[in-house]
N, C-alpha and C positions, 0 to 999 in steps of 0.2 A: 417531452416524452415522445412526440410523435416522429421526430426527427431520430430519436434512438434507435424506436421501432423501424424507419426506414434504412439508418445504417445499417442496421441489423440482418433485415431482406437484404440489402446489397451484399453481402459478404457471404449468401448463398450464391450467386448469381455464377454464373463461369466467366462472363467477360470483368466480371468487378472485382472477383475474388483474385484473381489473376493478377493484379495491379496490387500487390504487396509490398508495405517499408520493408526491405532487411535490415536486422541489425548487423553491422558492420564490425562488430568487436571480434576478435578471433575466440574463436572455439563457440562465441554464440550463435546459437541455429533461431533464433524467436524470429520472426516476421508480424506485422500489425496491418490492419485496414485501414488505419491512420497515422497520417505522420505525427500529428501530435500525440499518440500513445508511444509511437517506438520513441521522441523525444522526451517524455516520461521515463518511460523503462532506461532510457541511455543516464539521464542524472539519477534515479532510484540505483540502480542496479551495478551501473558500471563507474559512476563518479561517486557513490555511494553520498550522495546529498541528502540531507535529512532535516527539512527544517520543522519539522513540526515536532513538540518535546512537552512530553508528559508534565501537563499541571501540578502534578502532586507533590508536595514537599517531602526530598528524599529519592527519588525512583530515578531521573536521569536519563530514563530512555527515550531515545528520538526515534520518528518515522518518516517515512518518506509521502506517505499517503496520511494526508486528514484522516479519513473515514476508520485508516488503520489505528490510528492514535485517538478516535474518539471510543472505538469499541475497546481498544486497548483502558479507557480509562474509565470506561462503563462495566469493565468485566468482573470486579469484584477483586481481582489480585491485590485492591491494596487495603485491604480489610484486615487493620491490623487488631488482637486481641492484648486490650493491657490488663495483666493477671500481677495482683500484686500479692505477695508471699507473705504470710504473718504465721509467724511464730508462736507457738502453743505455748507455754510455760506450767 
């Protein structure tokens, strides 16, 4: 946590903030305070790499981010209702 907090201050900074990854993709403008986030954002976004894939039997969808794919699986979307039809006679 404290190390966060100090990246965090750094990337106010003018000599720190200064020191930016670019991403190198054409037409993309994002820049990061760390190289390991623009190499994130480069497999997430531009190699569309997705290995993290919804538990749920049925659904299919992958994410690129844990954190995406756990709220994804916390949200309630797969709350399915089984309603079964019975005939009056």
């Amino acid at each position: 946590m404290r190390n966060n907090i100090k990246r965090h201050v750094f990337t106010h900074e003018e000599t720190i903030s200064s020191e930016r990854f670019k991403c190198e993709f054409k037409g993309c403008l994002l820049s990061f305070s760390a190289k390991s986030n623009l190499q994130q954002h480069v497999k997430a976004v531009h190699h569309e790499i997705k290995p993290f894939a919804c538990i749920l039997v049925g659904c299919g969808m992958r994410f690129a981010y844990k954190h995406v794919r756990d709220k994804h699986e916390k949200s309630g979307c797969h709350i399915y209702s089984t309603v079964s039809i019975v005939q009056i006679l």
